[in-house]
C-alpha positions in Angstrom: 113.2 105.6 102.0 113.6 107.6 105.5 110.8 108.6 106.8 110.2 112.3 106.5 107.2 114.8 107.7 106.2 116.5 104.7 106.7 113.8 102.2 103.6 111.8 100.5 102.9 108.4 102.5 103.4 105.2 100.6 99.8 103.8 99.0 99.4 100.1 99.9 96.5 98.0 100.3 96.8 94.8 102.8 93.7 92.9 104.8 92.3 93.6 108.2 91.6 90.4 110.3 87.6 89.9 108.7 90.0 89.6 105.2 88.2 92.9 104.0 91.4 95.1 102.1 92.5 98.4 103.2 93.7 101.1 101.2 95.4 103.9 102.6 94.7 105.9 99.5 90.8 105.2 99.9 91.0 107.4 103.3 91.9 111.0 101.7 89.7 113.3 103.3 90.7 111.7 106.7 93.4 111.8 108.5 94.8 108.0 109.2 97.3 106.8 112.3 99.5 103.9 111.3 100.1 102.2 114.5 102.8 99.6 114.2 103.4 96.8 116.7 105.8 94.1 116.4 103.6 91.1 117.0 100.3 90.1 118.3 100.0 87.9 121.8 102.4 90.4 123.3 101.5 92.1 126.2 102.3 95.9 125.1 101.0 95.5 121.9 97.8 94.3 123.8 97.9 98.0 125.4 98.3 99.8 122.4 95.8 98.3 120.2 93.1 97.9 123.1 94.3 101.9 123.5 93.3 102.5 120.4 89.8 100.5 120.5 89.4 102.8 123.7 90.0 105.9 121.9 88.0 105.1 118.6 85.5 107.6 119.0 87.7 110.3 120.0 89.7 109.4 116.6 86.7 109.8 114.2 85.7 112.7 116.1 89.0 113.9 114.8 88.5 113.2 111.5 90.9 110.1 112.0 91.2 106.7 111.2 93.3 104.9 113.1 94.7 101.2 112.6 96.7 98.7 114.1 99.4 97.2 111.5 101.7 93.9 112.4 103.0 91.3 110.3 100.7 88.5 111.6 98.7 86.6 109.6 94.9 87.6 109.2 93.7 84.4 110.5 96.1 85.4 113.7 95.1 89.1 113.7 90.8 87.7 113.8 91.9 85.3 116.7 93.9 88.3 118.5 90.8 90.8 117.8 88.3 88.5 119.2 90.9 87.4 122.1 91.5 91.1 123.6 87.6 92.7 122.4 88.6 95.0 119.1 84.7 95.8 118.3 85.8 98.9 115.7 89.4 99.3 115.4 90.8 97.4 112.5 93.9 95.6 112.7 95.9 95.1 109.7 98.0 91.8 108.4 101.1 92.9 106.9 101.6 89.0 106.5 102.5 88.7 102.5 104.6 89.9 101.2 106.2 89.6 104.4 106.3 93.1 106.1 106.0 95.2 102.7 104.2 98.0 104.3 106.6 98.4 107.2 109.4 98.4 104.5 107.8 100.7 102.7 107.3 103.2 105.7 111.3 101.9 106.0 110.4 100.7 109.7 111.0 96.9 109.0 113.5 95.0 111.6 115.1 92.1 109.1 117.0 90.8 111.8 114.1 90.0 113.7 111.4 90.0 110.8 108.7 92.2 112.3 108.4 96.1 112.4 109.2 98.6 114.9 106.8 100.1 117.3 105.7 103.6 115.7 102.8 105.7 115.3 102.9 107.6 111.8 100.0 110.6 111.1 99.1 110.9 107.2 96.9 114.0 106.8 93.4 114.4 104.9 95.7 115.1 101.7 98.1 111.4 102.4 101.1 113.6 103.4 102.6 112.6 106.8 102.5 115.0 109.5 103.9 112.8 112.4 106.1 110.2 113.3 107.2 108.5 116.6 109.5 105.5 116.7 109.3 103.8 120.2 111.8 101.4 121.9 109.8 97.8 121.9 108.9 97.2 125.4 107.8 101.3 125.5 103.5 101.6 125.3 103.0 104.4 123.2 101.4 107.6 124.6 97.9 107.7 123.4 97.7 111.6 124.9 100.5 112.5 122.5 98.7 111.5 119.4 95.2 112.5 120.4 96.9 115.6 121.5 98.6 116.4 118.2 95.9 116.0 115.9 93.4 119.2 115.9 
């Protein structure tokens, strides 16, 4: 599946790093910002998570949830939350099956077995409205996404 504005965003349900599932489905009603970074202990995906912990109240205030998605482990993803200070922003694990929600969301690097950097927007009604594919050492632009949601 390519990745298309206008098209219905894959459902999945994975953990965040306290183990407690997410289900994309369970956020109609809100908008939601996949944020996908490769791996955690790396330096820019440091910046874009703690960008979006930063940001977190400017988010709801949009009517958005926004959430950091990787293929660690949850164990890995707690330990990396406590590490760089996440107090709100939930990080997913994307650990098992191995990267199905970045293969869903047809984003998945096999070669190297994690996902690309991107920053998808699913709307209120789980269609998605944005999507930004960035090179991997490129922090994504935190004004472009709080500037494109109303």
């Amino acid at each position: 599946m390519a990745l298309k504005i206008g098209v219905k965003a894959p459902d999945f349900t994975i953990s965040d790093q306290h183990n407690n599932g997410f289900t994309l489905s369970d956020c109609m009603g809100r908008k939601v910002l996949l944020s996908f970074h490769p791996l955690a202990w790396t330096s820019v995906c440091r910046k874009q998570m703690k960008s979006l912990e930063d940001n977190y109240h400017t988010f709801i205030e949009k009517n958005t949830t926004p959430v950091g998605i990787s293929v660690d482990s949850v164990p890995t993803k707690h330990a990396w939350g406590k590490d760089i200070g996440l107090k709100k922003l939930r990080i997913l694990a994307d650990f098992w099956p191995h990267g199905q929600v970045a293969i869903l969301y047809d984003i998945f690097r096999k070669v190297e077995g994690f996902s690309e950097r991107a920053n998808i927007i699913v709307s209120e009604d789980g269609i998605i409205t944005f999507v930004k594919v960035y090179n991997l050492p490129e922090l994504p632009d935190i004004r472009e996404i709080l500037d494109f949601l109303p």
